[in-house]
LOKELUM-890522 format. One record per residue (C-alpha): residue in three letters; x, y, z. Coordinates in steps of 0.25 Angstrom, whole numbers, plus 5000, padded with zeros to 4 digits. Layout:
BEGIN
ALAXYZ...
***
This chain:
BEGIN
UNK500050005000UNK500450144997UNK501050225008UNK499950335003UNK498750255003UNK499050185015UNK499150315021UNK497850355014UNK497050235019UNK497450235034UNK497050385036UNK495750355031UNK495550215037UNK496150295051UNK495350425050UNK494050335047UNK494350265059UNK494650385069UNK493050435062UNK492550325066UNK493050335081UNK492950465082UNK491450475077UNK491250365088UNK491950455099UNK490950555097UNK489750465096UNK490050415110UNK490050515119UNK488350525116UNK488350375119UNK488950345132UNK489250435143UNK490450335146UNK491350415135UNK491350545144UNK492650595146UNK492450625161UNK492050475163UNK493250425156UNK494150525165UNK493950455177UNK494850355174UNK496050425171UNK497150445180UNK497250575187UNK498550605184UNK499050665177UNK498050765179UNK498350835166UNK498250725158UNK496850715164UNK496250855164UNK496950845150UNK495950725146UNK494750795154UNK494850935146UNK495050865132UNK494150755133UNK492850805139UNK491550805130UNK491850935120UNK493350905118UNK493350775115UNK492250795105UNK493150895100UNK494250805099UNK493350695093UNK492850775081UNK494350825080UNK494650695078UNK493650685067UNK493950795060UNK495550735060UNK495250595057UNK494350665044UNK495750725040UNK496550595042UNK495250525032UNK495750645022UNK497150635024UNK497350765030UNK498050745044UNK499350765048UNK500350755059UNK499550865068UNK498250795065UNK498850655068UNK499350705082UNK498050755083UNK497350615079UNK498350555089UNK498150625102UNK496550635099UNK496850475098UNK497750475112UNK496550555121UNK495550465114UNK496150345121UNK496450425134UNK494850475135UNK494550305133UNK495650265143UNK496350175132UNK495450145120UNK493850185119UNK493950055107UNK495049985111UNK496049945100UNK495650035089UNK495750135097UNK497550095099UNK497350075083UNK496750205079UNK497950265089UNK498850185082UNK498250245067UNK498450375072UNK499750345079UNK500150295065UNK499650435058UNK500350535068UNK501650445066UNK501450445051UNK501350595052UNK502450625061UNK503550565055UNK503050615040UNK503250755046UNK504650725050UNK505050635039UNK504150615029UNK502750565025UNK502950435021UNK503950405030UNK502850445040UNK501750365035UNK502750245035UNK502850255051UNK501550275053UNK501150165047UNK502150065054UNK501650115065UNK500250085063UNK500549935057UNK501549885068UNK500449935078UNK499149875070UNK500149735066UNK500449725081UNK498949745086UNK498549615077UNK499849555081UNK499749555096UNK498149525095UNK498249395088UNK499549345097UNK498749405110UNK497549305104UNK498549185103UNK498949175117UNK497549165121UNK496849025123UNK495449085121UNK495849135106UNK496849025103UNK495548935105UNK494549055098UNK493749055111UNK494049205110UNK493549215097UNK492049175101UNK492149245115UNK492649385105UNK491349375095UNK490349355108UNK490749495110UNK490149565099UNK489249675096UNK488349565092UNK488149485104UNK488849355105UNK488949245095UNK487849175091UNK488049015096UNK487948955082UNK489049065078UNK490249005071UNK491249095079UNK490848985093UNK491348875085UNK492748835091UNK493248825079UNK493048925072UNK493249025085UNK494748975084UNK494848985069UNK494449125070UNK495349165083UNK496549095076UNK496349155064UNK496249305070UNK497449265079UNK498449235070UNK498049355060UNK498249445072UNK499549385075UNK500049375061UNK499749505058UNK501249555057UNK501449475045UNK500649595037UNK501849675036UNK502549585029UNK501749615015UNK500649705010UNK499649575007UNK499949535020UNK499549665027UNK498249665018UNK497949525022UNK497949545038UNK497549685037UNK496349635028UNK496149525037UNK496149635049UNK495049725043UNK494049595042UNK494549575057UNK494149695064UNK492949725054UNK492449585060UNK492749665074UNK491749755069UNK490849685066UNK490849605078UNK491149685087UNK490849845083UNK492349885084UNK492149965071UNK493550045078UNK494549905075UNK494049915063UNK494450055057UNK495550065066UNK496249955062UNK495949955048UNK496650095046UNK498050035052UNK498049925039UNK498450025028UNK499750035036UNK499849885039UNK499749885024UNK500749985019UNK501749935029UNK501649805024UNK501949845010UNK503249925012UNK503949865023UNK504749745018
***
């Protein structure tokens, strides 16, 4: 993949991404009372106690939603190509305070990937204003592969060492979980089996995942494989954010694959 397209591609797979959890952020606020900064505060630590008045003065009610449509507006630009280093700090920080007002993550591990995205974008940016764009682009995007190859990695080899997924156990106890309601009893994911077939299958895929830098087919082959992975998520389990924000790291898994060796 050319270093322009892929560029191209992940700005708008990432800024469709931040839209989408940024449209949600606003949305919530009107839905549960629990997203209420003052709520969130009390579990903070009191020192120090500039970082929390910090917090407390930024991300009450009118200046987080300030922040929120900020972010909208930036994530627009990214979709249009127009942001630059400032606009990636900004996207940065904006990504830092989001995860101090959830104490960690409001969506678990999308919301570390979309860090890493952005992460990615800023480093991309900084080193093309000291050295040069491509050059820039090139680091960000080893940045973001290493991160999004090691996140499958340690996933499936975490699943190896476990008896409950080495027998697929897991598998079915995972799928009782979803938005639907647990499986039906005639459903074919309770036969043994297939349960194992399936945790096996996801096991090693995660763990081989690596092997997709050694050559573009490759890396189009697991990142494929991937998109069909978490869109199943979705599906089952309305995690519509794994989706996106994983999906917007494969145009550098791709473009890293096809220039390294």
């Amino acid at each position: 993949m050319e270093l322009t397209l892929a560029v191209r591609v992940f700005e708008v797979l990432l800024s469709f991404s931040l839209v989408l959890q940024t449209l949600e952020y606003l949305r919530l606020p009107s839905l549960d009372r629990v997203t209420l900064w003052l709520m969130l505060a009390q579990e903070l630590p009191a020192q120090p106690a500039w970082l929390k008045s910090g917090l407390t003065l930024l991300l009450q009610p009118g200046p987080y939603r300030a922040m929120l449509v900020l972010r909208l507006v930036l994530a627009l630009g990214l979709m249009l190509g127009l942001v630059g280093l400032a606009s990636a700090a900004v996207l940065f920080v904006m990504a830092l305070l989001l995860l101090l007002r959830w104490r960690g993550a409001f969506n678990g591990g999308s919301d570390f990937m979309t860090l890493v995205g952005l992460s990615g974008l800023l480093l991309a940016h900084l080193v093309g204003a000291i050295a040069n764009e491509p050059l820039g682009w090139q680091a960000g995007f080893w940045y973001i592969s290493l991160q999004t190859v090691s996140s499958y990695f340690v996933s499936g080899w975490v699943k190896l060492l476990r008896a409950e997924w080495r027998s697929g156990q897991a598998m079915t106890l995972f799928l009782d979980t979803g938005v639907y309601g647990p499986l039906a009893q005639n459903s074919i994911f309770r036969n043994p089996q297939v349960a194992r077939l399936c945790a096996w299958s996801f096991t090693l895929w995660e763990g081989c995942f690596p092997l997709a830098l050694l050559d573009v087919r490759l890396a189009l082959v697991f990142c494929g494989v991937a998109s069909l992975f978490h869109f199943l998520v979705f599906w089952f389990f309305g995690l519509n954010r794994f989706f996106w924000a994983w999906l917007s790291s494969f145009p550098a898994v791709v473009y890293c694959a096809g220039t390294v060796w």
